[in-house]
C-alpha positions in Angstrom: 23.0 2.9 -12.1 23.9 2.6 -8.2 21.8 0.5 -6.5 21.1 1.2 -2.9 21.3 -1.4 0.0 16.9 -0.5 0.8 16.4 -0.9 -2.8 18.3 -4.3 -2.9 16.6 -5.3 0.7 13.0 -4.3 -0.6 13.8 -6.3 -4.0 14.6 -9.1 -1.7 11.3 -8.5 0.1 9.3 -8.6 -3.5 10.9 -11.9 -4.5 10.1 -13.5 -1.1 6.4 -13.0 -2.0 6.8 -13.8 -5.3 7.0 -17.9 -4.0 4.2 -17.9 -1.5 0.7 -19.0 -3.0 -2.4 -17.4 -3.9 -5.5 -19.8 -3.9 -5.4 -22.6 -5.5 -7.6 -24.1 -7.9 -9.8 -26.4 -4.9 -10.2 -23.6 -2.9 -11.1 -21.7 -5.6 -13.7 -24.1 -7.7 -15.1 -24.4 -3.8 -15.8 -20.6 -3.3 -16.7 -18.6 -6.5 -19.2 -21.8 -8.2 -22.1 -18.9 -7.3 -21.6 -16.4 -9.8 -24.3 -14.2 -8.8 -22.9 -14.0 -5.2 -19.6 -12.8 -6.6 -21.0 -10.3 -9.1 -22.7 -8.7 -5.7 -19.4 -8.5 -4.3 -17.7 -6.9 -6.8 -20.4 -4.5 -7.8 -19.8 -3.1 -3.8 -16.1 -3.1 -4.7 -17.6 -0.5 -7.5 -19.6 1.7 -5.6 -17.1 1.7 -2.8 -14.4 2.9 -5.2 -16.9 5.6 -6.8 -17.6 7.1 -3.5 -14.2 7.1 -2.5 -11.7 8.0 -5.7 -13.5 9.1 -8.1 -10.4 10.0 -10.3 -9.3 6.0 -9.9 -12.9 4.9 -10.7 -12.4 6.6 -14.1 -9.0 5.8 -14.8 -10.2 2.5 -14.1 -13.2 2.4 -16.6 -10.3 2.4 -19.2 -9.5 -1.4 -18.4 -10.9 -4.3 -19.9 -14.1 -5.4 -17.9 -12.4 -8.4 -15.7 -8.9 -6.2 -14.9 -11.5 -3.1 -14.0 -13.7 -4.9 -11.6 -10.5 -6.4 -10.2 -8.3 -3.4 -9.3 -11.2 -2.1 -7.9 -11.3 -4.7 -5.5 -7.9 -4.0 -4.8 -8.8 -0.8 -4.1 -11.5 -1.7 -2.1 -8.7 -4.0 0.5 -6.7 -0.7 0.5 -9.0 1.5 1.3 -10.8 -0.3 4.0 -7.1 -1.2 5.3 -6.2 2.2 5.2 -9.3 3.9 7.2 -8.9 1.5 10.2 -5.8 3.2 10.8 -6.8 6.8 9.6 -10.2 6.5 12.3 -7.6 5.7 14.8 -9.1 4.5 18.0 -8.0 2.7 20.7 -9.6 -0.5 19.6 -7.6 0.3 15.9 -5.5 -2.8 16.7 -8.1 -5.5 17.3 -10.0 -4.1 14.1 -7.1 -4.4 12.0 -6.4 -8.2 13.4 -9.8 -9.1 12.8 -9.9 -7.6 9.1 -6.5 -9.8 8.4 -8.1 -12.9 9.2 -10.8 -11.8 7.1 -9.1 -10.7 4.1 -6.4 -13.1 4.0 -8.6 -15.9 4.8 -9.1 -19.0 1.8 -12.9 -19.2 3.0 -14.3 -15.6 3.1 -18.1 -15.3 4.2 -20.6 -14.9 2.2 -21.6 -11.5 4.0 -18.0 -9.9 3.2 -18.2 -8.8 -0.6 -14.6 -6.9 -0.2 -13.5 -10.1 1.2 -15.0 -12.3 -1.3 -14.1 -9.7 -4.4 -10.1 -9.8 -3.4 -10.0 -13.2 -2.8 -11.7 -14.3 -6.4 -9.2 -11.4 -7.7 -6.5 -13.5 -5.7 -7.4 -16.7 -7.7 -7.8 -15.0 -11.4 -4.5 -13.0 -11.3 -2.6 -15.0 -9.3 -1.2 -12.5 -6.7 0.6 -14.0 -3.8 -0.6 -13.7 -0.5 2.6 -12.1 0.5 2.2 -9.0 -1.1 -1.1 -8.7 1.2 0.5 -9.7 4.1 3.2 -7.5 3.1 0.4 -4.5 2.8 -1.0 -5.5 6.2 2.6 -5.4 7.9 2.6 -2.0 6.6 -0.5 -0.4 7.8 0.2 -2.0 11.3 3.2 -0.4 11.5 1.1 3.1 11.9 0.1 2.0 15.1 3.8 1.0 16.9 6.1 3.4 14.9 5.6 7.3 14.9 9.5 8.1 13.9 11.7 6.7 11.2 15.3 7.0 12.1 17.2 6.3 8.7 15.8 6.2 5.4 16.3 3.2 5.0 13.4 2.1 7.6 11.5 4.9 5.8 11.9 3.3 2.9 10.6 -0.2 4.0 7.4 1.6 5.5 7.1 3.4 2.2 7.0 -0.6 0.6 4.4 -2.0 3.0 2.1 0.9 2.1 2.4 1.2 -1.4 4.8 -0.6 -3.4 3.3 -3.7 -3.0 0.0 -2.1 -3.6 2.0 -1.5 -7.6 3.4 -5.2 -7.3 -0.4 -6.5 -6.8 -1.5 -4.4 -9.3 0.8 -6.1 -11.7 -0.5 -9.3 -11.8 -3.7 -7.8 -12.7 -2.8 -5.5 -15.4 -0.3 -7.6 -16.7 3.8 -7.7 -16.8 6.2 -9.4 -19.2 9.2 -10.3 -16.7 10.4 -10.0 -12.7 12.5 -6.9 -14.2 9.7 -4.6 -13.8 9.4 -5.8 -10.3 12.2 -2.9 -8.6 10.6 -0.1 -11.3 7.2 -1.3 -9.5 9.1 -0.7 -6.1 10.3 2.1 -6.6 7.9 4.3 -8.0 5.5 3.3 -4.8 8.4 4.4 -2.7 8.6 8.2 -5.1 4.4 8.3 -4.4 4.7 7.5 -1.0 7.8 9.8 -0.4 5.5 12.4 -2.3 2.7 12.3 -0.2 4.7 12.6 3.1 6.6 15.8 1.7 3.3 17.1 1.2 1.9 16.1 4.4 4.3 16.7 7.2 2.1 19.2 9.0 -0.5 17.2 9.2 0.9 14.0 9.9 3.0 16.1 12.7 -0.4 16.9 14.3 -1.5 13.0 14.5 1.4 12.6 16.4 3.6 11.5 13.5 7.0 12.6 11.5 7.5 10.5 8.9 11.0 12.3 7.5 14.3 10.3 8.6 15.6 12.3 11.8 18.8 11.2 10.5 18.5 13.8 7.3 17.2 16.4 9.5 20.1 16.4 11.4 22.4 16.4 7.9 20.4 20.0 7.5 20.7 21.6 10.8 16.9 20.3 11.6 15.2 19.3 14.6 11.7 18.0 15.8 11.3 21.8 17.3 11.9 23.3 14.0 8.9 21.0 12.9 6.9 22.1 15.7 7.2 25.4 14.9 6.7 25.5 11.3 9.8 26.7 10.1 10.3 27.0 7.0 13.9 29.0 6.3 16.7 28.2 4.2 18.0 25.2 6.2 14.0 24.1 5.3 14.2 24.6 1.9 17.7 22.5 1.5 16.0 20.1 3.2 13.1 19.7 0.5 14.9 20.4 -2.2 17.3 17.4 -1.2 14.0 14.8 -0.9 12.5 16.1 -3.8 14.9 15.5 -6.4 15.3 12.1 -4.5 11.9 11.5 -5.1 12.2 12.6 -8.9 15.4 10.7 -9.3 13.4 7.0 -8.2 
């Protein structure tokens, strides 16, 4: 099977991450000796998650008790990472620094239980920070890049945002070998590849086109055919061409 030069880069990217550390065992006999102060943070992680997805709250409930309570709080850094972004403001950029340094940090305060719930998850599943950071690098991007030339860059963005949201999920659900690690890759890249497909008008009305202007061109399509709405046979090639790209990953 052909392996493409994003797929090989974005491996790259997941092996990188693979050596950088998550807690280790001073910092975490240091933060998590009160039990009950942990507990409260993951039970927010819980309701946060119910109120949000309740479809991923159920599929969830499936897990064993200390995998469930910890892809919750997984969910919990997405989702929170996700909204500072989605409530754009102009002030989008210093939130999102400030919730780094919290998330990311070894000491999280007491009066953070997202915070506190992924770091403990951190510690038990051993997830390297990277794959956060990596996440992080991701959602900032919203707020620099609007267009993606080649998708190749696509491709990267499509990484940041959720295949290493799969890769940190592995650690908690469990993996046998580094050989699921590109299947991991690129299924986020198929979801993610999915939702903008499904999304373009939108997205094109926050200011945003997420589909390489390097394959519009291949099909005869511009930004003013997005604009417009147009949806003829040059449209449907189009589709059908990312699609069965998206099936094929």
């Amino acid at each position: 099977m052909q392996t493409h030069a994003w797929e090989q880069q974005l491996i790259s990217l997941a092996h990188e991450a693979l050596h950088s550390s998550p807690l280790d065992l001073h910092e975490r006999k240091s933060l998590f000796d009160e039990t009950a102060l942990i507990d409260r943070a993951y039970d927010y992680c819980e309701r946060l998650t119910a109120n949000h997805s309740k479809s991923f709250f159920l599929a969830s409930g499936l897990l064993p008790a200390d995998k469930r309570r910890a892809v919750r709080a997984l969910y919990a850094f997405c989702r929170i990472s996700d909204d500072i972004i989605d409530n754009s403001s102009d002030y989008s950029e210093t939130h999102l620094k400030a919730w780094r340094q919290r998330i990311l940090t070894s000491h999280p305060s007491r009066n953070d239980p997202v915070a506190l719930a992924w770091a403990d998850t951190r510690a038990n599943f051993n997830i390297p920070r990277r794959y956060a950071e990596q996440l992080l690098d991701g959602v900032t991007s919203d707020l620099v890049h609007d267009r993606y030339e080649t998708f190749g860059e696509l491709a990267q963005y499509c990484y940041g945002v959720a295949s290493t949201v799969g890769l940190m999920a592995m650690h908690i659900v469990g993996f046998e070998s580094n050989k699921a690690i590109p299947y991991a890759i690129k299924l986020g890249v198929a979801l993610q590849l999915t939702n903008i497909l499904r999304d373009v008008q939108e997205d094109w009305e926050n200011g945003r086109l997420y589909l390489p202007r390097e394959e519009l061109r291949m099909f005869n399509l511009s930004e003013a055919d997005i604009a417009a709405g147009t949806i003829d046979h040059r449209w449907r090639a189009f589709m059908r061409f990312q699609i069965r790209r998206a099936r094929q990953l």
